[in-house]
C-alpha positions in Angstrom: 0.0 0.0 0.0 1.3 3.5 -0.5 2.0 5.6 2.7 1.5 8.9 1.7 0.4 11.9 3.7 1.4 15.6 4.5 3.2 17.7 7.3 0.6 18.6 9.7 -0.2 20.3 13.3 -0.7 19.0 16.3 -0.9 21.9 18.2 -4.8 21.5 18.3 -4.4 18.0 19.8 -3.1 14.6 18.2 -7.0 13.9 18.0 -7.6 16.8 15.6 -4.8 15.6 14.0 -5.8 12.8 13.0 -9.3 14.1 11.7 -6.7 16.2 9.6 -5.4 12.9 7.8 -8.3 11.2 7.3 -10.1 14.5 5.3 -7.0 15.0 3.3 -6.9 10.6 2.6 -3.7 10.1 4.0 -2.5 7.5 6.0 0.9 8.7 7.3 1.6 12.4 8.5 4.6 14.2 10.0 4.7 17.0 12.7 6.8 19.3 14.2 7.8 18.3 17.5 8.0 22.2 18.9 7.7 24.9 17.5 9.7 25.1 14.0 11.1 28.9 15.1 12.0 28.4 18.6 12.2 26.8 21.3 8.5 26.1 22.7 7.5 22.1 23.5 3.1 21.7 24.0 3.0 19.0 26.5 0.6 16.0 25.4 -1.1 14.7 28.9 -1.2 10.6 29.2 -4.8 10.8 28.4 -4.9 12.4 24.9 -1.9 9.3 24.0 -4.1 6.7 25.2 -7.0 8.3 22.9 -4.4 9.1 20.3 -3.1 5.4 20.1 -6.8 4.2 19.6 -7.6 6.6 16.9 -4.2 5.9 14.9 -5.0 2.8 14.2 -8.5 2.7 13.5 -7.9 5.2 11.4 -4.4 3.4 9.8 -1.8 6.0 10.6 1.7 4.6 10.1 4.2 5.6 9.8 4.3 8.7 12.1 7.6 11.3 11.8 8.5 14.2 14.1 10.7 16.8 12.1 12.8 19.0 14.8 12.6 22.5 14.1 14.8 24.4 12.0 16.6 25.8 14.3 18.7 23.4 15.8 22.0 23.0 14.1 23.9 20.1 15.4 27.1 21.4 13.6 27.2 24.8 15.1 30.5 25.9 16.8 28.5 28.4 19.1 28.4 26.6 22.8 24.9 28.2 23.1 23.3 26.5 20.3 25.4 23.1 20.8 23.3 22.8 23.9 20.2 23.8 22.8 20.4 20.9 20.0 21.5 18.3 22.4 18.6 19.2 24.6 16.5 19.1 22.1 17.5 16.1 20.1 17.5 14.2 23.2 14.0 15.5 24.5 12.2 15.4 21.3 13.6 12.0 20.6 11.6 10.7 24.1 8.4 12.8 23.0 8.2 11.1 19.7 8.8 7.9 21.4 6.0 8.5 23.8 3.3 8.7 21.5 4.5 5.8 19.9 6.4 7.8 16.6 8.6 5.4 14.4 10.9 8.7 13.2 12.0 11.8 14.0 13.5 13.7 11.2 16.1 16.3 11.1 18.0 19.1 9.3 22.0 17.8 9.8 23.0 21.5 10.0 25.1 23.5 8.7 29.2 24.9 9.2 30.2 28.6 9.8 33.5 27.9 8.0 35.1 24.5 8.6 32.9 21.0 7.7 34.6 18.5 9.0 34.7 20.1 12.3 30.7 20.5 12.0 30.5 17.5 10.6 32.7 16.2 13.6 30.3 18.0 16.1 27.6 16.9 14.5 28.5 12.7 15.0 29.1 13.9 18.3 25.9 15.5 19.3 24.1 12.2 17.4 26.3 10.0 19.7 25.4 12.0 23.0 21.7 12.7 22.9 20.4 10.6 20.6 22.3 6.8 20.8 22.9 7.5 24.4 18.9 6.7 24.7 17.8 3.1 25.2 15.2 1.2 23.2 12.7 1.9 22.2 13.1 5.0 20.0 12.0 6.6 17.1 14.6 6.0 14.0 16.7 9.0 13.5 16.5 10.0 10.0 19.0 12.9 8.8 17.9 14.8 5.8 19.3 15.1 2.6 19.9 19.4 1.9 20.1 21.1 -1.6 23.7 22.5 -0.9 22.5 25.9 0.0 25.0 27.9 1.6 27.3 26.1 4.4 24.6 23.5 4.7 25.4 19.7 5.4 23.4 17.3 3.7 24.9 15.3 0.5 25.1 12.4 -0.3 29.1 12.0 0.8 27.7 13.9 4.2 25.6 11.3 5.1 27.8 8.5 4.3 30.5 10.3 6.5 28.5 10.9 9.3 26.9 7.3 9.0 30.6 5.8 8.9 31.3 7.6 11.6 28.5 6.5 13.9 29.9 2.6 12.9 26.4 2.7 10.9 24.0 2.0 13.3 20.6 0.2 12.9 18.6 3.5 14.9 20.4 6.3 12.4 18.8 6.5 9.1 18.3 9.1 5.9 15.3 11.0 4.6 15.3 12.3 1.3 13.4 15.4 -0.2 12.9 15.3 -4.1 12.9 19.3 -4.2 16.7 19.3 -2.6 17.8 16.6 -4.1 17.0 18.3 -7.6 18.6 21.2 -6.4 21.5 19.4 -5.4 22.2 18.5 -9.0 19.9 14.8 -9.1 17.4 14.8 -12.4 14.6 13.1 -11.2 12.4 14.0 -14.4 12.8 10.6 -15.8 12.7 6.9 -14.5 16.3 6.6 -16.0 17.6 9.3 -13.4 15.2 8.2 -10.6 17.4 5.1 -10.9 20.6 6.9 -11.4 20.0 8.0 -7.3 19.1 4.5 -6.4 22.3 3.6 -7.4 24.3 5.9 -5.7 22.0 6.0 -2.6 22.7 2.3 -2.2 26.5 2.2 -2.9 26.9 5.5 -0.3 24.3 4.9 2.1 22.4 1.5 2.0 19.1 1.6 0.6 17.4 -0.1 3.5 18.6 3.1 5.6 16.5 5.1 3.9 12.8 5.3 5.2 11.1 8.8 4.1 10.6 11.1 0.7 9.8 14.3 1.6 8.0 14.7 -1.7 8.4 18.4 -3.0 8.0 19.9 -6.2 10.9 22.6 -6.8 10.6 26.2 -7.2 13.9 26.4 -8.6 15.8 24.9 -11.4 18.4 21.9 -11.5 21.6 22.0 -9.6 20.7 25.4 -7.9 21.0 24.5 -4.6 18.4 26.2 -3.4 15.9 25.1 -0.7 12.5 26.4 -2.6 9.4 24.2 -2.4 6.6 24.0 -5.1 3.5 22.5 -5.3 3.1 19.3 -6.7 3.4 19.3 -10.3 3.8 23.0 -10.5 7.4 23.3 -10.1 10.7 22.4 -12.7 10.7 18.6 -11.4 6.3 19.1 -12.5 3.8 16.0 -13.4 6.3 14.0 -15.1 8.9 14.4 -12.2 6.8 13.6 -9.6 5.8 10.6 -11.6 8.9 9.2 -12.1 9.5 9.1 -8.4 6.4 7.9 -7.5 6.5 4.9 -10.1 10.0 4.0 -9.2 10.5 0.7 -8.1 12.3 1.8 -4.9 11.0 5.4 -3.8 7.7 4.2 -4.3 8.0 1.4 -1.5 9.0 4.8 0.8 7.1 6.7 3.1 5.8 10.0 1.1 5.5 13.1 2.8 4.5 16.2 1.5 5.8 19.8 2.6 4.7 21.7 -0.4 3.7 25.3 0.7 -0.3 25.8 1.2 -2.4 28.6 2.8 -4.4 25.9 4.7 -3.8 22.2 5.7 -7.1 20.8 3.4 -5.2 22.1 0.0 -3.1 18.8 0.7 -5.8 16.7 -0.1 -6.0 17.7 -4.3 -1.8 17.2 -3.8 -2.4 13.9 -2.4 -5.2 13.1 -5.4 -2.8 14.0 -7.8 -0.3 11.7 -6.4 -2.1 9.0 -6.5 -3.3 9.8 -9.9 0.2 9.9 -11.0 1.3 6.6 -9.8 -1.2 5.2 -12.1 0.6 7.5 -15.2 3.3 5.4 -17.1 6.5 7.7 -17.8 9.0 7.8 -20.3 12.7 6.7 -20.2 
């Protein structure tokens, strides 16, 4: 079955939440697990878990991902912000787990200079808060990033930081379509969509890799620039979007969207359209 389903809030309740999926037809959804601009955590109360539990899976739900907001940066050199993202990596990993979450995604960061002493801070700060932790807890999934700036997020990032970690079974990758074809990957065609298989599986191991954030892209090939687009109205458009979603391998992932809407419901003609296109046959 495809898993396919939409960043959504849960600041209303993980009840309302789940209303949210089931009007927009998915079965999956991902959530911030505080506020994406700071620092703010809403307590959920034992009660609304119990009821949330219930409702996920009468209502199908899985996979569920927590994203950690943007502004941690697990590379950053400033002692400040080294502890806010160990405090919240490590918290955030124990609220997902809570509710029963099988990820929690995150942005690796990004250097102010010198990347492989962010890159060394940031197999640290994974090593610290997040496999310090006992079972049972979410999967970590790092992100892969479009290259913008001093970000840290390719392909050879991953691997390094993955190496680095003696590739453990709890650290895994998400990919996002629009980064990775801002990053340089042509995923207009089912002959490039398997291009990135390949090197996915020789750099990072394709059964590490759990998520798609599936994104249209605002901005053209190679760049590497994080701008999001609505599904099929961006440069990867229909025929992108097809490709991935007919692809042997990214079709078997988790889809998520993040595409930009006014108002949670406009997900639902996205996740239409999807589906819709994984009934289109593409060309080579």
């Amino acid at each position: 079955m495809l898993r396919l389903g939409a960043h959504l809030s849960i600041a209303k309740g993980l009840l309302k939440t789940v209303a949210m999926a089931v009007e927009i037809k998915a079965n999956t959804f991902q959530y911030f697990t505080r506020n994406p601009r700071g620092g703010a955590a809403r307590e959920i109360p034992s009660s609304e878990i119990a009821a949330w539990q219930a409702a996920r899976q009468e209502a199908d739900l899985y996979p569920i991902a927590g994203h950690l907001p943007y502004t941690v940066n697990l590379g950053s050199q400033s002692d400040r912000q080294q502890e806010f993202a160990r405090m919240v990596l490590h918290d955030d990993t124990l609220r997902v787990a809570a509710i029963g979450g099988e990820y929690l995604i995150t942005h690796p960061g990004h250097h102010e200079g010198d990347r492989k002493a962010a890159l060394a801070r940031i197999i640290k700060v994974i090593k610290d808060s997040f496999l310090s932790i006992p079972d049972p807890v979410p999967m970590l999934l790092l992100e892969t990033m479009a290259g913008q700036g001093k970000e840290i997020g390719s392909l050879e990032d991953l691997s390094y930081i993955l190496a680095s970690l003696d590739w453990p079974d709890r650290v895994g990758v998400c990919l996002d379509s629009a980064h990775l074809y801002a990053a340089g990957w042509d995923l207009r065609t089912p002959s490039g969509c398997r291009q990135l298989v390949r090197e996915l599986d020789a750099k990072i191991g394709l059964e590490r890799i759990r998520i798609m954030h599936l994104n249209d892209s605002l901005v053209s090939l190679g760049s590497r620039r994080d701008r999001h687009a609505g599904i099929g109205r961006g440069e990867l458009g229909e025929q992108g979007i097809a490709a991935i979603v007919n692809d042997p391998f990214f079709s078997k992932l988790t889809l998520l969207l993040e595409t930009p809407v006014s108002n949670y419901k406009e997900y639902a003609g996205e996740i239409a359209l999807v589906k819709e296109l994984r009934r289109t046959k593409t060309k080579s």
